[in-house]
C-alpha positions in Angstrom: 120.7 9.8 14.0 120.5 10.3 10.2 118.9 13.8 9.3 115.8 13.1 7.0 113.3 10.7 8.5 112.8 7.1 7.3 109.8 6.8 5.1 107.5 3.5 7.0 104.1 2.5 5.3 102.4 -0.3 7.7 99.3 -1.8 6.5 97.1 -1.7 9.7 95.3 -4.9 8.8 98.5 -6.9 8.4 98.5 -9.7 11.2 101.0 -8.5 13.9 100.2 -4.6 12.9 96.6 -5.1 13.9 97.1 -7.0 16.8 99.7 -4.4 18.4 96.6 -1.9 18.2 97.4 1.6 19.9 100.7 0.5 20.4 101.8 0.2 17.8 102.9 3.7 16.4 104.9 3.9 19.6 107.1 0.7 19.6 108.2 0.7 15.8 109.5 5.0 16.5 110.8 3.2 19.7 112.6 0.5 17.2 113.8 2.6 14.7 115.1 5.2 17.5 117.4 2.2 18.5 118.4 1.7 15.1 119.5 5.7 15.0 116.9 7.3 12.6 113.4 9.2 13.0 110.8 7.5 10.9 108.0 9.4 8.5 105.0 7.3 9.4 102.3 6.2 7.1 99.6 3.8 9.3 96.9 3.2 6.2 94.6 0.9 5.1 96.0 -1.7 2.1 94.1 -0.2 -0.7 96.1 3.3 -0.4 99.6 1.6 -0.2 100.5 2.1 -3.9 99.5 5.3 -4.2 101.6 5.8 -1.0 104.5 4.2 -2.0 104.6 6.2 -5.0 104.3 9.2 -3.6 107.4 8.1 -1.4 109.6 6.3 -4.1 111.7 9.5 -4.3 113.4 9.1 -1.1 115.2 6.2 -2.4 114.7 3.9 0.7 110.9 3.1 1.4 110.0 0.4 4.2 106.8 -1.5 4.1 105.3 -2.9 7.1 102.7 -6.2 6.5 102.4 -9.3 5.1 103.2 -10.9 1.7 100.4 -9.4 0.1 101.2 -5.6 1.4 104.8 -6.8 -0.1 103.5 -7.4 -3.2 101.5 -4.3 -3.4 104.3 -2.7 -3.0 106.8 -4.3 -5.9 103.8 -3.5 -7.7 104.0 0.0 -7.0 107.7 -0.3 -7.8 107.2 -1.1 -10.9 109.7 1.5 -12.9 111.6 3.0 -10.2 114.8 1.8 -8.1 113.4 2.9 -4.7 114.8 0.0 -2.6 111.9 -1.4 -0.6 113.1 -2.5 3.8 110.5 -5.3 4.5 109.0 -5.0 8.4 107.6 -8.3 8.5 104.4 -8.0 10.6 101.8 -10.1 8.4 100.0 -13.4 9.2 102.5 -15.0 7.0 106.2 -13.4 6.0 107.4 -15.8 3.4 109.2 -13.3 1.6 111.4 -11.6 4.3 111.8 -15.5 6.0 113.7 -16.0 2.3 115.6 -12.8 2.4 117.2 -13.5 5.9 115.1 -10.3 7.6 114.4 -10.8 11.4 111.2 -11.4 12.8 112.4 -9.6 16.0 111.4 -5.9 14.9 114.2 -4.0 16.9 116.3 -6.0 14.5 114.3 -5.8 11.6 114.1 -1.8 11.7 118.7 -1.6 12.0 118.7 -4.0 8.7 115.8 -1.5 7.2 118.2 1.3 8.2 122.2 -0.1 7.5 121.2 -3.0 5.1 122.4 -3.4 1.9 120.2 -3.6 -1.3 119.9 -6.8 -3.3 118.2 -6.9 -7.2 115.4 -10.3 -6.7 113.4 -11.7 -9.4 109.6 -10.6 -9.5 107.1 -13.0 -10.8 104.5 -11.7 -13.1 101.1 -12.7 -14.8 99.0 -10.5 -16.8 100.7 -7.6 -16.0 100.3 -8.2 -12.0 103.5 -8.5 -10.0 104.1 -11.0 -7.2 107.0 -11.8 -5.1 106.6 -15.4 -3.8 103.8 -17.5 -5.6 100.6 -18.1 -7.7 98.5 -20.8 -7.6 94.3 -21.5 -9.3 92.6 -24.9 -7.5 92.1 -25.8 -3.7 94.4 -23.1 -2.2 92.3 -19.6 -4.1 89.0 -22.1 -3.2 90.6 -22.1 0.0 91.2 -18.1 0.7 87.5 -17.3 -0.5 86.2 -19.4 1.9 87.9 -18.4 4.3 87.5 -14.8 4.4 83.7 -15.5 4.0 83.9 -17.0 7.6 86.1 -14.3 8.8 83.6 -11.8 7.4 80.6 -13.9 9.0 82.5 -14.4 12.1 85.3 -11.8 13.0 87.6 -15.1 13.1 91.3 -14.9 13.0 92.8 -16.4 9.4 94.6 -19.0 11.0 90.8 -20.0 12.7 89.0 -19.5 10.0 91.4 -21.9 7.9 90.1 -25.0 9.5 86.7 -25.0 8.6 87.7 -23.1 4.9 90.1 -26.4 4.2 87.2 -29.0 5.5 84.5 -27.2 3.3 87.0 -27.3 -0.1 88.1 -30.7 0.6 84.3 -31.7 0.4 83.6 -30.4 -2.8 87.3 -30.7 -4.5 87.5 -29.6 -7.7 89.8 -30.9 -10.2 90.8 -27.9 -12.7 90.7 -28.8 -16.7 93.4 -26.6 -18.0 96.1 -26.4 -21.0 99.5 -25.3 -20.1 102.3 -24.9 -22.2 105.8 -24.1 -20.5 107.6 -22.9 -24.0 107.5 -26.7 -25.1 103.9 -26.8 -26.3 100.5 -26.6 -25.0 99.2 -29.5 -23.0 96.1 -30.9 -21.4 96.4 -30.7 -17.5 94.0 -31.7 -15.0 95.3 -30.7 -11.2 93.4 -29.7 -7.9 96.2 -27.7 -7.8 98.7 -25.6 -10.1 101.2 -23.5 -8.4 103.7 -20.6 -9.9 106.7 -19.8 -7.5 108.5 -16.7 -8.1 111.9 -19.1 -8.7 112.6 -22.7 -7.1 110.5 -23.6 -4.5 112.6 -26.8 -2.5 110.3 -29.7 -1.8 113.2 -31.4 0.8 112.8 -32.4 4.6 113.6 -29.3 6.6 113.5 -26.8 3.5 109.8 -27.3 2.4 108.5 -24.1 1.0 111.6 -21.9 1.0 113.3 -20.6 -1.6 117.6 -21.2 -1.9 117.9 -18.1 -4.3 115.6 -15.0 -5.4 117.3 -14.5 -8.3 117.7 -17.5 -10.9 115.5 -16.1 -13.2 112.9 -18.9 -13.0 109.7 -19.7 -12.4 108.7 -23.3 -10.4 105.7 -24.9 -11.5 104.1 -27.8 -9.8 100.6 -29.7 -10.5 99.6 -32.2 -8.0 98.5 -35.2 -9.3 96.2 -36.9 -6.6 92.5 -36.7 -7.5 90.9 -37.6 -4.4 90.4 -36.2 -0.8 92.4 -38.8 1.2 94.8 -38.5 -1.8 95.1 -34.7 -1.6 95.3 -35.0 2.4 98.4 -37.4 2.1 99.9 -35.6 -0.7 99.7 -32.6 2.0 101.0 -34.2 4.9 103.7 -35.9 2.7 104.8 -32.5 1.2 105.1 -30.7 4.7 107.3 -34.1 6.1 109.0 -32.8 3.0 108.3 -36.6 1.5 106.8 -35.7 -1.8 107.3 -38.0 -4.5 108.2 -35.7 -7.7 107.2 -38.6 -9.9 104.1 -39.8 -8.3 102.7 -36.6 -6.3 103.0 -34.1 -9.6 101.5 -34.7 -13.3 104.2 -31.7 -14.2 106.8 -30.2 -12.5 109.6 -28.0 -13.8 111.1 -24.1 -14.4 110.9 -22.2 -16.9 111.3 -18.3 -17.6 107.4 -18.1 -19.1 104.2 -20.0 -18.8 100.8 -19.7 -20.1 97.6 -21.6 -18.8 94.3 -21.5 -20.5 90.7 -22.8 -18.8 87.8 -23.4 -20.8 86.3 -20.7 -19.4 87.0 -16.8 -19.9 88.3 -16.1 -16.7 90.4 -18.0 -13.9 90.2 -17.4 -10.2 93.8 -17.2 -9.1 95.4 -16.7 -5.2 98.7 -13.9 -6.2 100.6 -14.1 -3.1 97.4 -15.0 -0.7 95.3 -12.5 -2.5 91.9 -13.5 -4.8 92.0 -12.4 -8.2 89.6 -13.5 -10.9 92.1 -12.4 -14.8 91.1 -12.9 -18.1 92.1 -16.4 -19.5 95.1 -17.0 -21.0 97.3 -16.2 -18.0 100.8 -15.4 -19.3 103.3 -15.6 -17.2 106.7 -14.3 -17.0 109.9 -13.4 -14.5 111.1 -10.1 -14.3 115.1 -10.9 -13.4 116.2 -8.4 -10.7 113.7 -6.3 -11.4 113.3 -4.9 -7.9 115.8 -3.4 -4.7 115.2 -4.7 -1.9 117.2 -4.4 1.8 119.0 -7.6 2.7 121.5 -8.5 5.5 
């Protein structure tokens, strides 16, 4: 067993952390015993993670417990150090450790926290605000505020709470009048949906969704085309049977190592990794190449 203790922050409202309860605290020591180190353990709420982490970020080796947004938090905390950063995926969603290779099994998760290697990925940013898998304004941000309205209302889980959030957004969809210009040229765009992928997002039959590299230096862009419910609702089922047409689904698709995207208005609501944020309009963004450590197998 290694002599210092492993620094772990868990976000206590991540998915799986708040549905082990109690019991938690117990089973990841109980993992990370296994894995032959003591742990320094940090259960707190979301907001205090980057103050946290930074108080952490000299042990070298941090590991962040949660979902893709507590992820993000925590590149964001990052920012300007080389603290290496052990994912313990137990969000709702775990997009980024599914694309880094990192068990879901956490017994397995905490050895590659503890004898994994660090990697250098590519972190996507806009205005100044890190993310680590996507960004996207339209029907998906529409989406997330509506649905943790009904959580709030109701105490609902997300994945619950999704169903009616989707049906509600689909019968009032929006179609977004923006300018984008991806170091070409600005130009007129109108999408229900624009989406920002910290590099290449594949679109194929088995791969939809995940990401081949982490470190390209790109940025994926996609607008969908379709303009009407049914449309947006095939487009959907389509893109998940990994079917998508790029010529007839998407008005522009491409990478690029900036982007900027202007609204008429002075503000855009925006989803940064699953989490609302209303920025100032134009949204610049950018990708930071191997701008942070993180522990891969």
């Amino acid at each position: 067993m290694t002599d210092s203790p492993l620094p772990l922050i868990v976000n206590r409202a991540g998915g799986a952390a708040a549905a082990a309860g109690d019991a938690l605290a117990d089973t990841l020591t109980a993992a990370f015993a296994k894995a032959g180190t003591a742990i320094d353990l940090h259960l707190i709420e979301g907001a205090d993670i980057p103050d946290t982490f930074r108080r952490l970020a000299g042990h070298g080796r941090v590991v962040v417990a949660g979902g893709d947004g507590t992820m993000a938090c925590a590149a964001e905390a990052a920012r300007g150090t080389d603290t290496e950063i052990a994912l313990l995926p137990l969000g709702t969603l775990n997009h980024l450790a599914r694309d880094l290779g990192v068990p879901a099994e956490i017994d397995a998760a905490a050895k590659l926290a503890v004898d994994g290697r660090a990697v250098a990925i590519d972190v996507g940013d806009v205005n100044g605000r890190r993310f680590v898998n996507n960004a996207s304004i339209g029907v998906y941000p529409e989406m997330v505020r509506s649905r943790d309205d009904t959580r709030e209302r109701t105490g609902w889980p997300k994945w619950l709470a999704t169903v009616p959030a989707a049906w509600q957004v689909l019968s009032r969809l929006t179609h977004h009048r923006l300018h984008v210009d991806m170091g070409t040229g600005a130009q007129p765009l109108v999408t229900p949906l624009l989406f920002v992928g910290n590099n290449h997002y594949a679109l194929d039959a088995g791969e939809v969704g995940r990401r081949p590299s982490l470190s390209d230096g790109k940025l994926s862009v996609y607008a969908v085309a379709h303009r009407s419910r049914i449309g947006l609702i095939w487009f959907a089922l389509r893109a998940l049977a990994g079917r998508a047409d790029r010529k007839r689904d998407f008005v522009a698709i491409g990478d690029c190592e900036a982007l900027t995207v202007w609204s008429s208005g002075s503000s855009i609501e925006i989803a940064l990794d699953g989490e609302l944020l209303r920025l100032q309009s134009p949204l610049r963004f950018s990708i930071e190449p191997g701008a942070l450590n993180v522990v891969a197998p």
